[in-house]
C-alpha positions as CSV (number, residue, x, y, z in Angstrom):
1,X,196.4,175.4,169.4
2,X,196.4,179.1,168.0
3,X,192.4,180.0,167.4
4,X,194.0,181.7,163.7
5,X,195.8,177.9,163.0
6,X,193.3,176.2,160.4
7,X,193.2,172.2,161.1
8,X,193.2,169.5,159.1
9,X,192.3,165.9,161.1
10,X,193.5,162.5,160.0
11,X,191.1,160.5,161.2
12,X,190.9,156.8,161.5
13,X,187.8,155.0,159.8
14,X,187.5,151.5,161.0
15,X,184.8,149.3,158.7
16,X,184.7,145.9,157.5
17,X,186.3,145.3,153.9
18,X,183.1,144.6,152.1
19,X,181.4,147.2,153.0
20,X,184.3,149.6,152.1
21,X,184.3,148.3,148.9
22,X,180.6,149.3,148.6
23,X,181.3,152.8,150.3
24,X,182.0,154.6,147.6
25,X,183.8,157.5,149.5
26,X,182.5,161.0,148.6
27,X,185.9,162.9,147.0
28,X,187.9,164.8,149.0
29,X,186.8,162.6,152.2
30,X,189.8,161.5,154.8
31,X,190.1,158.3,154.9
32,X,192.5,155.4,156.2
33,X,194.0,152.0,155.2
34,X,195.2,149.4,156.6
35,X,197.9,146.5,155.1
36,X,197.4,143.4,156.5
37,X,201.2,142.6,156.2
38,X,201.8,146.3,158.3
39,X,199.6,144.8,161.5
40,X,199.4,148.9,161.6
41,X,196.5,150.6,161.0
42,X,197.7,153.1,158.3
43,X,195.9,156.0,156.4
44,X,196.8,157.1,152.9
45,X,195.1,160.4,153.2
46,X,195.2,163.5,151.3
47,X,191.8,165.6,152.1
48,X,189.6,167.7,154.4
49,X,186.2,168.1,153.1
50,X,186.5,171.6,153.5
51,X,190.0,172.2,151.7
52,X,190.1,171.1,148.0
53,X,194.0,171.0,147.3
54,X,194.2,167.2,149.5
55,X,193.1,164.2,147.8
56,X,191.3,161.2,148.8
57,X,191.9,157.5,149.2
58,X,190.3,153.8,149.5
59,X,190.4,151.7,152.5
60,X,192.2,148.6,153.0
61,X,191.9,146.3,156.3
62,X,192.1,142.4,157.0
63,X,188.7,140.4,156.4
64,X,186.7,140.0,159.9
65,X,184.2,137.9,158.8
66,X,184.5,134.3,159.3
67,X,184.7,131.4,156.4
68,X,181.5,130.0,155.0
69,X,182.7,126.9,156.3
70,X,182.2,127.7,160.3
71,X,178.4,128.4,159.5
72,X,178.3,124.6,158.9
73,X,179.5,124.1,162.2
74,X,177.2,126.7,164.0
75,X,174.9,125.3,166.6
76,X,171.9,126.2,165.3
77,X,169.4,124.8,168.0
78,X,170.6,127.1,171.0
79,X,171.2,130.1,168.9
80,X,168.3,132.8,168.9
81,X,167.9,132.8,165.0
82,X,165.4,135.5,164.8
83,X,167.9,137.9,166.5
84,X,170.7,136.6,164.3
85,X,168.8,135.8,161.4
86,X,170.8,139.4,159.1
87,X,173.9,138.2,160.8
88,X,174.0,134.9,158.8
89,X,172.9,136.3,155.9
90,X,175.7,139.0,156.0
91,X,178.2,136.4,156.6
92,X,176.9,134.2,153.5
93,X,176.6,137.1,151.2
94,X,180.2,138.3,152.1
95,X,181.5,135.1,151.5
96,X,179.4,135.2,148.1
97,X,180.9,138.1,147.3
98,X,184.4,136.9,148.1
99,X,184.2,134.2,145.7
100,X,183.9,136.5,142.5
101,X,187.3,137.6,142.9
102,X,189.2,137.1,139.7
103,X,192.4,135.7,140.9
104,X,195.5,136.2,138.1
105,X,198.3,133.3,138.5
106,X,201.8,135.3,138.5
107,X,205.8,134.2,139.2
108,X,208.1,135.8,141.6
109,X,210.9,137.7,140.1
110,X,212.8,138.5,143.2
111,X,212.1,138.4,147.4
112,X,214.9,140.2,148.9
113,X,215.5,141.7,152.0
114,X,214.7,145.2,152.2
115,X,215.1,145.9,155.9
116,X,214.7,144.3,158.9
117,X,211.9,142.3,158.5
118,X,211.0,144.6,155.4
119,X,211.2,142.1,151.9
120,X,211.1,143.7,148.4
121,X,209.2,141.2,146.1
122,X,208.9,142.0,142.6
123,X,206.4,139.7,140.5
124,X,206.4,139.0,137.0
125,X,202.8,140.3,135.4
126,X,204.1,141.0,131.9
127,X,202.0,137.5,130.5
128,X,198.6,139.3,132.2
129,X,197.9,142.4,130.2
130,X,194.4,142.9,131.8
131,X,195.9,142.8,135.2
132,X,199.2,145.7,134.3
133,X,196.5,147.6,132.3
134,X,194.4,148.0,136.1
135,X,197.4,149.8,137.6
136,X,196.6,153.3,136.5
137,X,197.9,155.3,139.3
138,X,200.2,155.4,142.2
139,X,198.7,154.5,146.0
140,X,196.9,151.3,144.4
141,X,196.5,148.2,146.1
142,X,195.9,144.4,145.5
143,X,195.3,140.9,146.8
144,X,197.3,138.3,146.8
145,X,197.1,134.7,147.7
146,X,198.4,131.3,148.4
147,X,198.1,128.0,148.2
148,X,198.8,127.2,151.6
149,X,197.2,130.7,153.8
150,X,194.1,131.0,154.8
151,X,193.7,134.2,153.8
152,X,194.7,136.9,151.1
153,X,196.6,139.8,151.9
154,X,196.5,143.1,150.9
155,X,199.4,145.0,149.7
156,X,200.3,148.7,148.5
157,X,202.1,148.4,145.2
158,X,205.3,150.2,145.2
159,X,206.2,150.5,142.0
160,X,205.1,153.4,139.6
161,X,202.2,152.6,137.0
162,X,205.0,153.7,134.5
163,X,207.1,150.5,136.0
164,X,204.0,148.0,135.6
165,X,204.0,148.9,131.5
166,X,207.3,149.0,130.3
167,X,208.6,146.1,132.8
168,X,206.2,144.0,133.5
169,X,206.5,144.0,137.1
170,X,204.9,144.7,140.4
171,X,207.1,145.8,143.2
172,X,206.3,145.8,146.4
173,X,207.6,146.3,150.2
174,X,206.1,144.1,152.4
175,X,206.6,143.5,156.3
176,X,206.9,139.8,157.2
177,X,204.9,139.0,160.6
178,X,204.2,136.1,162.2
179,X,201.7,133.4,161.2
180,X,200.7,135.6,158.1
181,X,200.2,135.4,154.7
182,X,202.9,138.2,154.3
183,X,205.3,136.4,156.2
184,X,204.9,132.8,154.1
185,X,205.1,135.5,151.0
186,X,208.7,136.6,152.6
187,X,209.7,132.8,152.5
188,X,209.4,132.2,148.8
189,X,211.5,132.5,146.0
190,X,212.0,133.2,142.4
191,X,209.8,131.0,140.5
192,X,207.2,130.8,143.0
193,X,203.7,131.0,142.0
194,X,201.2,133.5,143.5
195,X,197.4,134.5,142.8
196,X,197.1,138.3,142.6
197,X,193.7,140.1,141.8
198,X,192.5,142.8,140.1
199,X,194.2,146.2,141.2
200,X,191.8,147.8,143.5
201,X,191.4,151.5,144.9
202,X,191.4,155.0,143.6
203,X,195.2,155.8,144.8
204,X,196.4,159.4,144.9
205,X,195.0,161.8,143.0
206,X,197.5,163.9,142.1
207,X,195.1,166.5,139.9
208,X,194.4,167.7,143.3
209,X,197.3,169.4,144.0
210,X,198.3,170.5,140.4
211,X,199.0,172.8,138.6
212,X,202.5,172.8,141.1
213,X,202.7,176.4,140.5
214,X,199.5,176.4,142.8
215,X,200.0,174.3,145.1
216,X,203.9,175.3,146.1
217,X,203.7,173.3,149.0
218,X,203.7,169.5,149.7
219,X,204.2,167.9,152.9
220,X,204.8,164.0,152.8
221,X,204.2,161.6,156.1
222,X,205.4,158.3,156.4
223,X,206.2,155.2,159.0
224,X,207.7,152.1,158.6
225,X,206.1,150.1,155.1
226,X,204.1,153.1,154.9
227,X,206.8,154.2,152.8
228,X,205.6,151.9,150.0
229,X,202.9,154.0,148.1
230,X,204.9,157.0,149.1
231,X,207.4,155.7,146.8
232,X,205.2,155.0,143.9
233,X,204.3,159.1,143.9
234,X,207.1,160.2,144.5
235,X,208.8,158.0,141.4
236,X,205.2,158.7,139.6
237,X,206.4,162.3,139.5
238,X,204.1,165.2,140.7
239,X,206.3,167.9,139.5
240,X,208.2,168.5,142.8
241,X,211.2,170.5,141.3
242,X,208.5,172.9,139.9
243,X,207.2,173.3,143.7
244,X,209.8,175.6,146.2
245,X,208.5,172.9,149.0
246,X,208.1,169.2,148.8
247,X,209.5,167.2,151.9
248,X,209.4,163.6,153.1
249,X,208.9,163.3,156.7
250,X,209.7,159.1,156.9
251,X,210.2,157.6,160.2
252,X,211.4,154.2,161.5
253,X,212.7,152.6,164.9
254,X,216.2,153.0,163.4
255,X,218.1,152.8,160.6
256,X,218.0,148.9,160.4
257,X,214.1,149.4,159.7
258,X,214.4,152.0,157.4
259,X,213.7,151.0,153.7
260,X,214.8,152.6,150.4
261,X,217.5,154.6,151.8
262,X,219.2,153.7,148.4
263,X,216.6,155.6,146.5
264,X,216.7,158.7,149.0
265,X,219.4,160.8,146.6
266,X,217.6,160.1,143.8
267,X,214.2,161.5,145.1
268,X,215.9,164.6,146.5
269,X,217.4,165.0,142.5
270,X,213.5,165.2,141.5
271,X,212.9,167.6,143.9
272,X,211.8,165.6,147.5
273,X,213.1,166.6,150.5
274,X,213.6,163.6,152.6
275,X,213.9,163.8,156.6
276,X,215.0,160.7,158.1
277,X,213.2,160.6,161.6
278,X,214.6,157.5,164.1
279,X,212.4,156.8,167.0
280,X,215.0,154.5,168.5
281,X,218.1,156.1,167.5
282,X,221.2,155.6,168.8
283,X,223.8,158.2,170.2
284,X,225.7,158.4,166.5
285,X,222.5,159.9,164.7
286,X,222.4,163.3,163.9
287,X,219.2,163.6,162.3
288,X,215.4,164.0,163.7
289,X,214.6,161.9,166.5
290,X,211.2,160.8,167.6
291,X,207.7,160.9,165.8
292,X,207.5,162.1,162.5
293,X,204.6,164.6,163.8
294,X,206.9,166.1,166.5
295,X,209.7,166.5,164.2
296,X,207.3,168.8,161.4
297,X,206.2,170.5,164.6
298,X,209.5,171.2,166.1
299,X,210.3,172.8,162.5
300,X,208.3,176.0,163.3
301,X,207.5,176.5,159.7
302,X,203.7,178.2,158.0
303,X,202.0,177.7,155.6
304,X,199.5,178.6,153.3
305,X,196.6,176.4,153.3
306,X,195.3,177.5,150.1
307,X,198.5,176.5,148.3
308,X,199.5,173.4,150.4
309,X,199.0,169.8,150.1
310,X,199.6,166.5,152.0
311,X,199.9,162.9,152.1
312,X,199.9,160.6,154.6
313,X,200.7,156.8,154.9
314,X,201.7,154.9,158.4
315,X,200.3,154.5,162.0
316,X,197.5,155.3,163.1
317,X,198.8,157.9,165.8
318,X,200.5,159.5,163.1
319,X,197.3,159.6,161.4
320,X,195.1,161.1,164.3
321,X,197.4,163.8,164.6
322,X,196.1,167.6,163.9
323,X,198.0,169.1,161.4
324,X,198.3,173.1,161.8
325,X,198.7,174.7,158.6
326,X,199.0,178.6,160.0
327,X,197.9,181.5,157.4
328,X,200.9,183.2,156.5
């Protein structure tokens, strides 16, 4: 890389749920999530420490720690309990902690299929006040639960807060995977009851790149259900048609896996730039082909890194990736 390129890295940060949500993450930190109905590790991330015009996010990633129920069943005799002695108590105190979540009872409005093996469920929240008023800006994320999983997932809302208020609703785009919570979630239907929590996270903050007359620039990165808090900025509005250059770099295997190409003309009328980029394309595509990092590479453009921003959200090799903003 050019010694005059400035870099901004991506990087992953793997850590166990609780302990995220006791890391309070100093502002302007990178950071990374992961959606337990992606199976992808995933970053939301709009900072380096060193440049102030990227913002930060909260982590998400499945629960590692076991049920309070297999401590029962530990063999306590032949275990060295000195040694493990702060494991257990970890284990019990996570589990404590667990079992303060506030869980809100909510109806399915609709589970349709988005893309392959991409489902947009909505979910009615208009009768839970408390639970709309939490959703206060876009990137946020929740829990949700069922009767019959063994474990919550965590999902990105898509929706705008805006959509929460005057609707009622939670929209979100979730990937259905085998033997998961997301995947029973896919095989419900309207009327079906759910347990959601509280809305968790910071989400993106957009004051960080605004005023848009200084910060001109935004670059967008997104893979697969990635795409599904990129959605709830973009329709959030940022004042992209006051910027001269906001693009959407989105990539999937193909078009099959591609979600919200419905919405795609009316984000470019508020001012996104959207760059379809097929991994797996076939010989009829005419657009970007390959990794969304090699297509913003292969466009050759530079930047000002005082007056540009980004935001990430999808696998974690697009994540790692080093970003070369060059000083115009």
């Amino acid at each position: 890389m050019p010694a005059h390129c400035n870099r901004f890295r991506f990087c992953t940060l793997a850590h166990p749920p609780l302990a995220a949500a006791q890391r309070q993450p100093t502002k302007r930190t990178a950071q990374n999530i992961q959606f337990e109905n992606t199976q992808e590790m995933s970053s939301l991330t709009l900072s380096s420490p060193r440049y102030h015009h990227l913002s930060s996010h909260a982590h998400l990633h499945r629960h590692p720690h076991p049920p309070m129920a297999i401590i029962r069943h530990l063999n306590l005799p032949h275990l060295n309990l000195r040694h493990n002695r702060r494991r257990y108590l970890s284990v019990a105190a996570a589990a404590l902690r667990q079992d303060t979540t506030a869980w809100t009872q909510a109806p399915l409005s609709e589970v349709q299929t988005a893309a392959e093996d991409l489902f947009h469920v909505t979910i009615d929240v208009s009768d839970s006040p408390d639970l709309v008023a939490s959703h206060t800006r876009p990137g946020q994320y929740l829990q949700l639960r069922l009767s019959d999983a063994e474990k919550p997932s965590f999902l990105a809302i898509a929706s705008p807060p805006s959509t929460s208020t005057s609707k009622g609703e939670f929209e979100f785009l979730v990937k259905s995977v085998a033997g998961s919570t997301a995947e029973l979630l896919c095989g419900l239907g309207r009327g079906d009851v759910v347990e959601l929590s509280q809305v968790m996270g910071r989400g993106f903050d957009i004051s960080q790149i605004s005023p848009p007359e200084e910060y001109l620039t935004v670059l967008i990165f997104a893979t697969g259900s990635g795409i599904s808090p990129i959605r709830s900025v973009i329709e959030s509005g940022f004042g992209a048609r006051k910027r001269s250059d906001v693009r959407l770099y989105y990539g999937a295997r193909n078009l099959q896996r591609m979600a919200y190409q419905d919405r795609f003309k009316d984000w470019e009328s508020s001012g996104v730039k959207v760059v379809p980029v097929l991994s797996r394309s076939d010989d009829r595509w005419e657009g970007e082909r390959g990794y969304v990092q090699a297509a913003f590479d292969r466009a050759k453009q530079t930047y000002n890194p005082s007056s540009t921003g980004a935001l990430l959200c999808g696998q974690k090799q697009m994540s790692e990736v080093c970003l070369c903003f060059k000083i115009s």
